[in-house]
C-alpha positions in Angstrom: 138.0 132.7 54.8 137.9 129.4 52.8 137.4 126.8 55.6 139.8 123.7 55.4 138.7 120.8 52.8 135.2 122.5 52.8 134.1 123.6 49.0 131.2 125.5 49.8 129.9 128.7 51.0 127.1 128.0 53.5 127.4 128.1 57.6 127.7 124.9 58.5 128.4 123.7 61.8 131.7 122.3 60.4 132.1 125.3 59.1 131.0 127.6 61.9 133.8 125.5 64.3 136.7 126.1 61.6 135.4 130.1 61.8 135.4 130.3 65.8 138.9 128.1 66.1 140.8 129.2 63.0 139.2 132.2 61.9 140.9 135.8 62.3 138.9 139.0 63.4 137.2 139.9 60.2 136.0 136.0 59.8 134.9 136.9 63.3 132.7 140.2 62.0 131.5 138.0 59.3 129.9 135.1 61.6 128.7 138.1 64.0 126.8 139.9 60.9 125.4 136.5 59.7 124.3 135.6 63.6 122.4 139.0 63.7 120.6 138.8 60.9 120.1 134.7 60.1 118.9 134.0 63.8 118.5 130.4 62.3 122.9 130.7 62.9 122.4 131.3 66.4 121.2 128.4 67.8 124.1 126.1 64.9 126.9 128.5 66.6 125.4 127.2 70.1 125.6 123.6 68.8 128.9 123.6 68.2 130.1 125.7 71.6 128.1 123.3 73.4 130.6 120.6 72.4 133.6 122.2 74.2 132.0 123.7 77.2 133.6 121.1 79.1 137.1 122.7 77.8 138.2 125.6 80.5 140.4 126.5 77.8 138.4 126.3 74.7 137.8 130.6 75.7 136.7 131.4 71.9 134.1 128.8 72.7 133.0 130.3 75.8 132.8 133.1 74.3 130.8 132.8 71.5 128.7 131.0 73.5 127.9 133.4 76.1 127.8 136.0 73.1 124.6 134.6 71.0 122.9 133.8 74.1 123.3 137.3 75.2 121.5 138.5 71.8 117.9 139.9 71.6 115.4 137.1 70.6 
C-alpha cells in the first residue's frame, strides 16, 4: 500500500498510523510480519496507538495496541 503523500518505503510512524487507519487486511499481514520479525516496529506501532488511547472509538488502535504488547519479548 503506498501511504498518502509519503515517497518512501520504510515504517515510519507516519507511516505505521496511515497502515493501522487506512490500510486493508493484507497491509494489515504486512505490518504483523514486519512487527514479528523487526521488534524495533513494536515499540514505533505502540507510539502511535498511544496517541489515541484516549479515543473509545479509535478500536484498530486499541487493537493493535493490545496486540504487540501481547507479543513474546
Amino acid at each position: 500500500m503506498r501511504h498518502r503523500h509519503l515517497n518512501h518505503e520504510g515504517y515510519t510512524l507516519a507511516a505505521i498510523d496511515d497502515l493501522i487507519a487506512r490500510g486493508g487486511r493484507g497491509d494489515w499481514a504486512e505490518l504483523r510480519q514486519a512487527v514479528m520479525a523487526r521488534t524495533e516496529l513494536r515499540e514505533k506501532v505502540l507510539a502511535v496507538c498511544r496517541q489515541y488511547v484516549s479515543d473509545p472509538y479509535a478500536q484498530r488502535y486499541h487493537f493493535w495496541k493490545h496486540y504487540v504488547e501481547r507479543l513474546p519479548a
